[in-house]
N, C-alpha and C positions, 0 to 999 in steps of 0.2 A: 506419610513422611516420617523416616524416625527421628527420633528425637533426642536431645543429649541432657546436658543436666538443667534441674529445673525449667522443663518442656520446651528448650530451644530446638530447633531444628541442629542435628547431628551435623559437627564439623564446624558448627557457628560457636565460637568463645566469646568474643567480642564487639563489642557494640559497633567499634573499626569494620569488624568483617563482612559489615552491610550496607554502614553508612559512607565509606572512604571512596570518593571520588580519583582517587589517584589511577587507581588499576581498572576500572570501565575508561575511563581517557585514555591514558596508554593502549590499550588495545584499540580504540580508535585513530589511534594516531597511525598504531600500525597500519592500521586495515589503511590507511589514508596513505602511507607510505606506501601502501604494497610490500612490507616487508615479507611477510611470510610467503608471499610469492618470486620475491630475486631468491629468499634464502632455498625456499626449493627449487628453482632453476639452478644454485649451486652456487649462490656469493655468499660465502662464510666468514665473512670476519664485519666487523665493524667501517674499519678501513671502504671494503668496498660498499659496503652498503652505506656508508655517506655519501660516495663518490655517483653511485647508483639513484638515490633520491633526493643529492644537492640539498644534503641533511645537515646541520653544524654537529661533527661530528664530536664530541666530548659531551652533549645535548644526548645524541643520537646511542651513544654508549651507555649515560645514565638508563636513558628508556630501556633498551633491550636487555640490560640487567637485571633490571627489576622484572620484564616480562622470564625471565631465568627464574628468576625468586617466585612469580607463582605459577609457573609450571606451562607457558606457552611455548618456551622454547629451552633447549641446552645448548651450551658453552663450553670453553674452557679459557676462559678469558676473556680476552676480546675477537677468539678465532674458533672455529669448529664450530658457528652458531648451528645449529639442525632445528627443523619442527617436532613438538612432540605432537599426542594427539589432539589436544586442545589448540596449537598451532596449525595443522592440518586442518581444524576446522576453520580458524579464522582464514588461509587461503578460499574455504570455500564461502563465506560470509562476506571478505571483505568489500564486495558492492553496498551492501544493507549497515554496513559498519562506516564508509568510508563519509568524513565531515565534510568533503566536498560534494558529494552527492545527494540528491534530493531529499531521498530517507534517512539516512547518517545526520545531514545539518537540520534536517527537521527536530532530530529527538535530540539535538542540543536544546532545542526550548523547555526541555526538563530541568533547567535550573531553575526556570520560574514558576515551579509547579505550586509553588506556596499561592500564587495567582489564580490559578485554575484553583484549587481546594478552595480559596475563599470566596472567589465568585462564581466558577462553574464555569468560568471562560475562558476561549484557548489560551496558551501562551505562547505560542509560535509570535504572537504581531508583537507581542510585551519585547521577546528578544531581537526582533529583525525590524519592527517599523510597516509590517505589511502582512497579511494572510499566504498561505502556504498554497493558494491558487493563486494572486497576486502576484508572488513570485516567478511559478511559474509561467506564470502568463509573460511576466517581464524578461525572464532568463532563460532563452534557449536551449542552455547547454544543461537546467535544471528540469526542464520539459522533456527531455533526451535522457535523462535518468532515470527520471520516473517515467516515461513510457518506457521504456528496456523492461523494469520491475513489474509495470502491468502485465508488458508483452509475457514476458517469463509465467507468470501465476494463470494469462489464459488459456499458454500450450498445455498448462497440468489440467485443467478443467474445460478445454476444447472437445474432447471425443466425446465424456458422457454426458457434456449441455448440448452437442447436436445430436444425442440418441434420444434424450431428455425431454427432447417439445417436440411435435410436429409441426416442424416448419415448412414442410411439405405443403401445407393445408390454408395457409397463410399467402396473400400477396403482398405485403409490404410491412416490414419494419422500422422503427425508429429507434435509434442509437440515445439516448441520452448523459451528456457526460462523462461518455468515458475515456474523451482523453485524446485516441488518436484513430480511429475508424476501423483500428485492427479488427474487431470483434465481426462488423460487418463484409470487412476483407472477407473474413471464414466463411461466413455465413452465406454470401454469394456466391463466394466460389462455389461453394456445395449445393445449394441447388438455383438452378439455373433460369428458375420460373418470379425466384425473388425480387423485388423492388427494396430500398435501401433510403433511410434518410438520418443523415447524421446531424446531431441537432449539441451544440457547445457556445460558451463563452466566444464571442467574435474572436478576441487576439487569440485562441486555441483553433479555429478551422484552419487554416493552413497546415496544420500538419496532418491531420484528416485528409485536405485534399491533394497532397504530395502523397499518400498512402494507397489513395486511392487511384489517384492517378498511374502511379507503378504498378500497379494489379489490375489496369486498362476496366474500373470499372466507373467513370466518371458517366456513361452512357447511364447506369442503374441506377443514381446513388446521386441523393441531393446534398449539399451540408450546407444547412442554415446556422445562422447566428443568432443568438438569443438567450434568456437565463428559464431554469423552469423553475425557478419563484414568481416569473412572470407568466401570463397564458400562452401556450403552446403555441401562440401565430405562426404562418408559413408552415404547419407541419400537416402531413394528409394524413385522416388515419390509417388507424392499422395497429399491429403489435407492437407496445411500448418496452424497452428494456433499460433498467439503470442496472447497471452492470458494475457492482466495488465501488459504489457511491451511497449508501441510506449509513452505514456506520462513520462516514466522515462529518457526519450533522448531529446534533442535537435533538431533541422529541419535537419541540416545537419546528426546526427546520424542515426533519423530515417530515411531520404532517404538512406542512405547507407544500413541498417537494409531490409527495401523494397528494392531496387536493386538488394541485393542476393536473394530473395525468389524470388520475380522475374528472375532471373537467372535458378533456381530450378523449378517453375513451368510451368506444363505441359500447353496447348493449356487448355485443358477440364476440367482441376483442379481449385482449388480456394483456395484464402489467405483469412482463417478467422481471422478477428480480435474482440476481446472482450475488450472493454476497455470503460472508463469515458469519454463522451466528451459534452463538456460547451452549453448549448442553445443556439441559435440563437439568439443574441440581450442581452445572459446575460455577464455578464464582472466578469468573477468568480479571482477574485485576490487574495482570498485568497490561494486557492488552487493552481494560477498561483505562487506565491511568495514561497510556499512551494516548489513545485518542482523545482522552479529555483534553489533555496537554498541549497535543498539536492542532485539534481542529475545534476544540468542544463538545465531539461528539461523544459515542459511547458503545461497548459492544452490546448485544441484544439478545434473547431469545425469539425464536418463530413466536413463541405468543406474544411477546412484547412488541414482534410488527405488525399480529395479528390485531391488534387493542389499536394500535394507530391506524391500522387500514381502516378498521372500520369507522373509526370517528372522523376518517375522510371518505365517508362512501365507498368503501370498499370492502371484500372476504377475499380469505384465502382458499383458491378453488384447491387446490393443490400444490404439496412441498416433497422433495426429494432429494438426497446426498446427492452432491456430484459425487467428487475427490473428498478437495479439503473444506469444497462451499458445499451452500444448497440452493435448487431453485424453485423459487417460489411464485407460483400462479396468480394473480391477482384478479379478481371479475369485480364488473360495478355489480353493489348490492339489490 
């Protein structure tokens, strides 16, 4: 990174130009307006873009000024608003940005990050009264956001996790948490010899089984209700998958999380895991500081799930890049 005077990172003068809450808000607001997407559909003035997101407009004109002043968008008043390139990207962002949606209103609980730094706990319940499965477990329209977010991150790592195992070779899988069945959707579609069992939170199976039910494949595909901090009851074995679930926990969670699958699997079977985990040597904080914040979890290195698998009865048989994850083999020891 270069750097500017006395070793601040280039472009940074002021102690405002990192700590100011004004302009990350603003840009969330956008993204929650949809602004940079009327204004490229071609509503350019202010005027209409109050009249477009039933904005109080004088409100509406301070924000998009200020996004002019640092560079998301140009003007010339209050009329000829255009994207620049930083606007053109928050079009492309605005799901992951927007406060109404699952991921946008989660990372509001970064106000209370001073709570997670002093006890290590999330802060999502600190700002809302409930955990960020809580929620969606209670709010539909919040479960429907972030499943779109999942769905979206499995079509980019769909092709090389089913070149990635032989699942050929396997008769039955088990889904663990992840959300809404889509994974097993692929997965049966594709080969046709598979059995399927989807294993969630009870107020989460429903939408599992509306997914699966549209993909006619209620015949293959069990979905049980249950937690896997608890033992795996109702589930038959066979190959285990948490799939974008071990970085949402804690060490101690996720050893517990691993203990029961470990409990569950057989001699011959395997614990796949498909998830994010940090390079060797890189120190990703940002993303650490997120998940602390929302879940209490943490991002990881492959040896840092390797040190937990084993102190739950487990090795890593084998790891490999998808895309942007990796998946990870897991055999009892």
């Amino acid at each position: 990174m270069a750097s500017g005077r006395r070793g601040q990172p280039a472009g940074i003068v002021r102690i405002d130009d990192v700590g100011d809450l004004i302009t990350p808000m603003a840009v969330r607001v956008a993204a929650t307006l949809r602004l940079a997407e009327h204004i490229g559909d071609g509503v350019d003035t202010v005027d209409g873009l109050a009249a477009k997101t039933a904005a109080h407009r004088p409100s509406l004109g301070v924000l998009i000024r200020h996004l002019v002043s640092v560079g998301v968008f140009t003007a010339s008043g209050d009329r000829d608003i255009a994207l620049t390139t930083l606007g053109r990207q928050l079009r492309l962002a605005q799901e992951f940005l927007d406060a109404d949606s699952s991921v946008g209103r989660s990372e509001l609980s970064l106000v209370h990050l001073v709570h997670s730094v002093r006890t290590g706990e999330a802060a999502y319940p600190r700002l809302f009264g409930a955990t960020f499965w809580e929620d969606l477990t209670a709010d539909p329209r919040l479960k429907a956001s972030f499943d779109s977010m999942t769905d979206r991150h499995l079509r980019t790592e769909i092709g090389p996790l089913l070149a990635g195992f032989d699942w050929a070779s396997i008769a039955h899988v088990v889904d663990l948490g992840s959300g809404n069945a889509e994974l097993l959707v692929r997965l049966l579609s594709a080969f046709d010899g598979l059995r399927g069992t989807f294993f969630d939170l009870p107020g989460n199976t429903w939408v599992a089984e509306r997914n699966l039910a549209r993909a006619g494949l209620t015949d293959r595909c069990a979905v049980v209700g249950g937690d896997f901090f608890q033992p795996l009851t109702g589930v038959d074995p066979g190959t285990l998958v948490l799939n974008s679930v071990l970085h949402d926990w804690n060490d101690e969670e996720t050893s517990a999380i691993l203990g029961r699958c470990g409990e569950a699997l057989r001699q011959q079977d395997r614990l796949l895991i498909v998830d994010s985990f940090t390079e060797d040597g890189v120190d990703d904080t940002r993303m650490d500081l997120r998940m602390l914040a929302l879940f209490g979890g943490r991002q990881r290195t492959i040896a840092d799930m390797a040190r937990l698998a084993e102190g739950s009865g487990l090795r890593v048989a084998n790891s490999q890049r998808l895309r942007k994850k990796w998946l990870l083999e897991l055999a009892a020891r």
